[in-house]
SEDO-106819 format. One record per atom (N, C-alpha, C): residue number from 0; residue in one letter; atom name; x, y negated, z. Coordinates in Angstrom, 2 decimals. Atoms other than C-alpha are relative to their C-alpha. Layout:
N
+-----+------+------+---------+---------+---------+
|  nr | rest | atom |      c1 |      c2 |      c3 |
+-----+------+------+---------+---------+---------+
| NUM |    a |   CA |       X |       Y |       Z |
...
+-----+------+------+---------+---------+---------+
This chain:
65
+-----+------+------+---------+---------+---------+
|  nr | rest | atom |      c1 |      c2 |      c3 |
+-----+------+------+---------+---------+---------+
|   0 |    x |    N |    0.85 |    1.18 |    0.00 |
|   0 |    x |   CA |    0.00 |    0.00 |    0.00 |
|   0 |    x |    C |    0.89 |   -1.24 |    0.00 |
|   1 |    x |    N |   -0.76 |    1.43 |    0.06 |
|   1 |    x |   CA |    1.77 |   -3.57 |   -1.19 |
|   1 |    x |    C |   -0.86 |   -0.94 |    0.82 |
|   2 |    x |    N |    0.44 |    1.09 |   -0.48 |
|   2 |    x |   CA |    1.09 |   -6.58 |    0.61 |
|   2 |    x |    C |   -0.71 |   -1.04 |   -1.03 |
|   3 |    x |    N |    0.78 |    1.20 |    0.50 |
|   3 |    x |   CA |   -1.45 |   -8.98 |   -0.43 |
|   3 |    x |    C |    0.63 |   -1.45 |   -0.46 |
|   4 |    x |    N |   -0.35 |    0.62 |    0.98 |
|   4 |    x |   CA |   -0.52 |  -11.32 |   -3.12 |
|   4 |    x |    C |   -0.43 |   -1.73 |    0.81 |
|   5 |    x |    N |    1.13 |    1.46 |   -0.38 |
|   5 |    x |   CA |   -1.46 |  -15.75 |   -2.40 |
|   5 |    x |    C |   -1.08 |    0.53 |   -1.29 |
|   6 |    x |    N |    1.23 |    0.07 |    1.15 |
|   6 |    x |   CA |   -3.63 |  -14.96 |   -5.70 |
|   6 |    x |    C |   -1.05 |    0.64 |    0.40 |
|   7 |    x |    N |    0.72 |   -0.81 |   -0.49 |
|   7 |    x |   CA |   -5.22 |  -12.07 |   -3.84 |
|   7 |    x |    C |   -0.81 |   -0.67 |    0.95 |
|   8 |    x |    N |    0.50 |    1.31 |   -0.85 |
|   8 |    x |   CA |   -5.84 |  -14.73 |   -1.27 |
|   8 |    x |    C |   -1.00 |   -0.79 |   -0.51 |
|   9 |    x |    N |    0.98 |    0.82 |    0.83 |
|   9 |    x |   CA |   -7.05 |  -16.99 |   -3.11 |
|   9 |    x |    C |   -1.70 |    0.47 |   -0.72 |
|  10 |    x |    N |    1.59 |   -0.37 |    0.66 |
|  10 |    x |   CA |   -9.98 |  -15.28 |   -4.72 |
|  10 |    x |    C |   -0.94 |    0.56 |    1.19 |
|  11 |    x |    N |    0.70 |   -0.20 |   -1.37 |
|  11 |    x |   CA |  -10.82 |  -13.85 |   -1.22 |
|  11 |    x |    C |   -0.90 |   -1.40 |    0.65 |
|  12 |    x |    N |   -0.40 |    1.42 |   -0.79 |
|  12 |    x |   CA |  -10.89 |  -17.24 |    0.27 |
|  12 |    x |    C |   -1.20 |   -0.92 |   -1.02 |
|  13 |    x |    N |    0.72 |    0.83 |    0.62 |
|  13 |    x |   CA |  -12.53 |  -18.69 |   -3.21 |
|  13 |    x |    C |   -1.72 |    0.50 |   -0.19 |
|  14 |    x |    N |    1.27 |   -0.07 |   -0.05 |
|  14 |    x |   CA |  -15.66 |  -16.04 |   -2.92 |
|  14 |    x |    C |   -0.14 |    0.07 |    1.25 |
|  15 |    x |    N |    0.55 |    0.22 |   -0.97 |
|  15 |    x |   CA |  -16.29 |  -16.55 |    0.47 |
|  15 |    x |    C |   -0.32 |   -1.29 |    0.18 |
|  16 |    x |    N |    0.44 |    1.09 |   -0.20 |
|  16 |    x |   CA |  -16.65 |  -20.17 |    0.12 |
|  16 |    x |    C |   -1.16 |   -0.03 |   -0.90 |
|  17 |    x |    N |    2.03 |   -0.31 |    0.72 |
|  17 |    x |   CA |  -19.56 |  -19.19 |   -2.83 |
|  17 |    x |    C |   -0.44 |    0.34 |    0.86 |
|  18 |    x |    N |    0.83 |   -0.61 |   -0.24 |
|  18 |    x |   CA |  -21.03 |  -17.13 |   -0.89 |
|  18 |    x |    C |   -0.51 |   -1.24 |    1.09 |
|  19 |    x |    N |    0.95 |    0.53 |   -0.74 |
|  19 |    x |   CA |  -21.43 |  -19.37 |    1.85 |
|  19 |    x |    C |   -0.57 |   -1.78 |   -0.53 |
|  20 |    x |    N |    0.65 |    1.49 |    1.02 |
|  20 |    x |   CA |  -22.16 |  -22.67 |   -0.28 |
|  20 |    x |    C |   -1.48 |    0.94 |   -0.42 |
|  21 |    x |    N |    2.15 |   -0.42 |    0.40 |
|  21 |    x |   CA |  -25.47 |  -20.54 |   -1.83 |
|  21 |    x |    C |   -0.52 |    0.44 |    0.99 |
|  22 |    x |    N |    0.77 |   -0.21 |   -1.12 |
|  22 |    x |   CA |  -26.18 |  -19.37 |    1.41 |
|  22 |    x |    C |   -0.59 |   -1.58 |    0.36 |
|  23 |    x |    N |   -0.01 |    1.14 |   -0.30 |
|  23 |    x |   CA |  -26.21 |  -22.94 |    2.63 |
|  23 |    x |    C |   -1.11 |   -0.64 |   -0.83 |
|  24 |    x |    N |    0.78 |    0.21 |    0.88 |
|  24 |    x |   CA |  -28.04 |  -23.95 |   -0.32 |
|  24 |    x |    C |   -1.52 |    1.16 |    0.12 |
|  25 |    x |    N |    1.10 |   -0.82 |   -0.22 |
|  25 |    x |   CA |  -30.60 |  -21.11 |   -0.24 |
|  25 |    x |    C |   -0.82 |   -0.69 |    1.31 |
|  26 |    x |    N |    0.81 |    0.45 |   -1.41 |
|  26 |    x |   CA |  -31.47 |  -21.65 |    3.58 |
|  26 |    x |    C |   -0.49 |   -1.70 |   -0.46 |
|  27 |    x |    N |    0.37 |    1.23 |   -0.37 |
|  27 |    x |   CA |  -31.63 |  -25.64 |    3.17 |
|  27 |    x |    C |   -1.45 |    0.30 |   -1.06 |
|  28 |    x |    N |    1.00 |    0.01 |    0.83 |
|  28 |    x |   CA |  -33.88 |  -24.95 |    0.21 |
|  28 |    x |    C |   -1.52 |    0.30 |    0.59 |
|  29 |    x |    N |    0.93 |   -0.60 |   -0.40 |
|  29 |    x |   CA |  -35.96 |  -22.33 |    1.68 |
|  29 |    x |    C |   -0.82 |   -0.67 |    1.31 |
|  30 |    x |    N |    0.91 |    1.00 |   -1.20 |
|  30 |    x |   CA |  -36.55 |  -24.48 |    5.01 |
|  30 |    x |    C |   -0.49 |   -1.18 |   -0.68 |
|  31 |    x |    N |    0.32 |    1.17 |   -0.07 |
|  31 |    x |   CA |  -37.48 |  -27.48 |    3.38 |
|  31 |    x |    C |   -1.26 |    0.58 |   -0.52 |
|  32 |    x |    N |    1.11 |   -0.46 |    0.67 |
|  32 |    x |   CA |  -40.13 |  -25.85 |    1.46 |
|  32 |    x |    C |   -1.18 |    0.90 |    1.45 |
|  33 |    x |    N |    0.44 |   -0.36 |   -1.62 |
|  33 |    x |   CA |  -41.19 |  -24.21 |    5.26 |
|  33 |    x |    C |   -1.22 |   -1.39 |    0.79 |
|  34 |    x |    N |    0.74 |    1.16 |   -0.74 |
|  34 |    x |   CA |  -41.88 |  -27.72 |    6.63 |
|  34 |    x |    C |   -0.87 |   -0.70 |   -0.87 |
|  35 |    x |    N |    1.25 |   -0.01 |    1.18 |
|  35 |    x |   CA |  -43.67 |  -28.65 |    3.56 |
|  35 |    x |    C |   -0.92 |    0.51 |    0.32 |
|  36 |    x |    N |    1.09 |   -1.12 |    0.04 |
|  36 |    x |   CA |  -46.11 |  -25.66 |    3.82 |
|  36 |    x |    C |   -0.66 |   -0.60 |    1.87 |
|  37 |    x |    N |    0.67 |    0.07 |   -1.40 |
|  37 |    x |   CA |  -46.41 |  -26.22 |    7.73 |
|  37 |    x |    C |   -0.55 |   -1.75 |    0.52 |
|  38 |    x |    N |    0.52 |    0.94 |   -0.25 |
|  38 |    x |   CA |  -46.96 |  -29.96 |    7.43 |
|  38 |    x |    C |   -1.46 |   -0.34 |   -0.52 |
|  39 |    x |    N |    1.18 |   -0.43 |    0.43 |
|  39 |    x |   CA |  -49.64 |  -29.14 |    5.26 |
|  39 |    x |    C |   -1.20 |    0.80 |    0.62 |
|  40 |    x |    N |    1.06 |   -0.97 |   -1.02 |
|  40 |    x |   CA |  -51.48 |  -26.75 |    7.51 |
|  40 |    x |    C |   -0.45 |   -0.76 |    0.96 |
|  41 |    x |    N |    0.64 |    0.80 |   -0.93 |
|  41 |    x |   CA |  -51.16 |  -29.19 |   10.08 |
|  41 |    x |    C |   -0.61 |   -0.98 |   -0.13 |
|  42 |    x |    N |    0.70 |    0.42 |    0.87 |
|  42 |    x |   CA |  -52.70 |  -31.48 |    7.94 |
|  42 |    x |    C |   -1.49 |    0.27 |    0.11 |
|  43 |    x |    N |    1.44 |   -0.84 |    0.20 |
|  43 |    x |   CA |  -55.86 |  -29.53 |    6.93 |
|  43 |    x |    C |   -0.50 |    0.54 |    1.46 |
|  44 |    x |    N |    0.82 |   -0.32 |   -1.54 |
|  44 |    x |   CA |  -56.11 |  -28.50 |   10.90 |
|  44 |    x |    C |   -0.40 |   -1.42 |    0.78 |
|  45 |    x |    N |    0.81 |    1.17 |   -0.91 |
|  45 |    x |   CA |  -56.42 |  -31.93 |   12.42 |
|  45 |    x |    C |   -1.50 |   -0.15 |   -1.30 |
|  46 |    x |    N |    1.12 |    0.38 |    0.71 |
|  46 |    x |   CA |  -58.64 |  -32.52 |    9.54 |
|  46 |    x |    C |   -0.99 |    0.76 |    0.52 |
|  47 |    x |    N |    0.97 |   -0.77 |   -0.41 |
|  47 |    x |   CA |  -60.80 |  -29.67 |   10.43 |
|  47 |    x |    C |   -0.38 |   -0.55 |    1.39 |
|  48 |    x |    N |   -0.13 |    0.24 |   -1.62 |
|  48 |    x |   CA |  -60.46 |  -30.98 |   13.97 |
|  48 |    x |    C |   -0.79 |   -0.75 |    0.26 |
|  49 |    x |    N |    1.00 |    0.97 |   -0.02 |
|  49 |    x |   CA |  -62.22 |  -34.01 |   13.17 |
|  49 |    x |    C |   -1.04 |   -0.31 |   -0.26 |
|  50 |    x |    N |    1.59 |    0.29 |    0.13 |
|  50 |    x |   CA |  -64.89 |  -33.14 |   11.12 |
|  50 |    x |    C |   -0.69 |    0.70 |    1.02 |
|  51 |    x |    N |    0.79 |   -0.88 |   -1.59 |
|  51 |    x |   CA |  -65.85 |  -30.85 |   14.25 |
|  51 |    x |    C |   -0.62 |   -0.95 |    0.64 |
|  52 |    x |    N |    0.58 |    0.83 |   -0.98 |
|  52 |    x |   CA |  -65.77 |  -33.35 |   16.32 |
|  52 |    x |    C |   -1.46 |   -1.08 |   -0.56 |
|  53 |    x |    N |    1.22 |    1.17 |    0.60 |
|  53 |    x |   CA |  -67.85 |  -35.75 |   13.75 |
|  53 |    x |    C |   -1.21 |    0.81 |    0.14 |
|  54 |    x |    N |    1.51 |   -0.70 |   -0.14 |
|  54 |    x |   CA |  -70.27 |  -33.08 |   13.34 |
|  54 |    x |    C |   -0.74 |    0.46 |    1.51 |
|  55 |    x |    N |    0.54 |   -0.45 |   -1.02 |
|  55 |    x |   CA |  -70.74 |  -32.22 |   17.03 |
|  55 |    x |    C |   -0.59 |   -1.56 |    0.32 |
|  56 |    x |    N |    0.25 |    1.31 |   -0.38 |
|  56 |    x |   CA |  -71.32 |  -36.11 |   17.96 |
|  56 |    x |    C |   -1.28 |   -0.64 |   -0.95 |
|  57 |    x |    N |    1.56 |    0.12 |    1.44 |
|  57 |    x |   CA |  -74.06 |  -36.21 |   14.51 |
|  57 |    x |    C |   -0.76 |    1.35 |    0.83 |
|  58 |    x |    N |    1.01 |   -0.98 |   -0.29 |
|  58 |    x |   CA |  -75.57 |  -33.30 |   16.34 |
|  58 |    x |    C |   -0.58 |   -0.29 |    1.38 |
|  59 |    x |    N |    0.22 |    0.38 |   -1.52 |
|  59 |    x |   CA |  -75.39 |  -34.41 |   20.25 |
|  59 |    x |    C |   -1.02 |   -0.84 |   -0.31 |
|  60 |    x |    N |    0.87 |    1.25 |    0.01 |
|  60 |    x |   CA |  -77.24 |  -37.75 |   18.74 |
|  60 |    x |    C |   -1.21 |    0.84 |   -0.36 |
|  61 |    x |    N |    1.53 |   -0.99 |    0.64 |
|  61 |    x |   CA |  -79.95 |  -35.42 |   16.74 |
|  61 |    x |    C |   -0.39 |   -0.05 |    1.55 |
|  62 |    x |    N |    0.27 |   -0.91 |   -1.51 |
|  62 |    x |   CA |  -80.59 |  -33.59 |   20.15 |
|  62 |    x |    C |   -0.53 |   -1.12 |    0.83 |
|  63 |    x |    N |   -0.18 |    0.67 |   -0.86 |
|  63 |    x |   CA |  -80.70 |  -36.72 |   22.21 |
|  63 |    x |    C |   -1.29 |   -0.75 |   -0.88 |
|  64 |    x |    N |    0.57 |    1.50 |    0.62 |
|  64 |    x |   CA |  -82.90 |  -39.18 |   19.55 |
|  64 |    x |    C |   -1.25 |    1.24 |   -0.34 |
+-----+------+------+---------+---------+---------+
């Protein structure tokens, strides 16, 4: 077994910095698209939240008038 070359190095050294650059890239990607989706949900839930409330307060008055 010969000892490892700098060139041998080097390409070691040059795909581990791909790999973790598209990792890096992947994850930032994949989370941003996360908080997207979940700002959206939370979104559409207060919304729901409110017409509840509108509709219980249009119904209390019914009841009451």
């Amino acid at each position: 077994m010969k000892a490892p070359t700098p060139g041998d190095l080097a390409r070691g050294v040059y795909e581990s910095l791909v790999n973790t650059t598209m990792g890096l890239f992947i994850g930032i990607v994949f989370l941003t698209a996360f908080f997207v989706f979940k700002n959206k949900v939370t979104k559409m839930t207060l919304s729901m939240n409110l017409q509840a409330v509108d509709l219980l307060k249009h119904l209390a008055a019914v009841e009451k008038g």
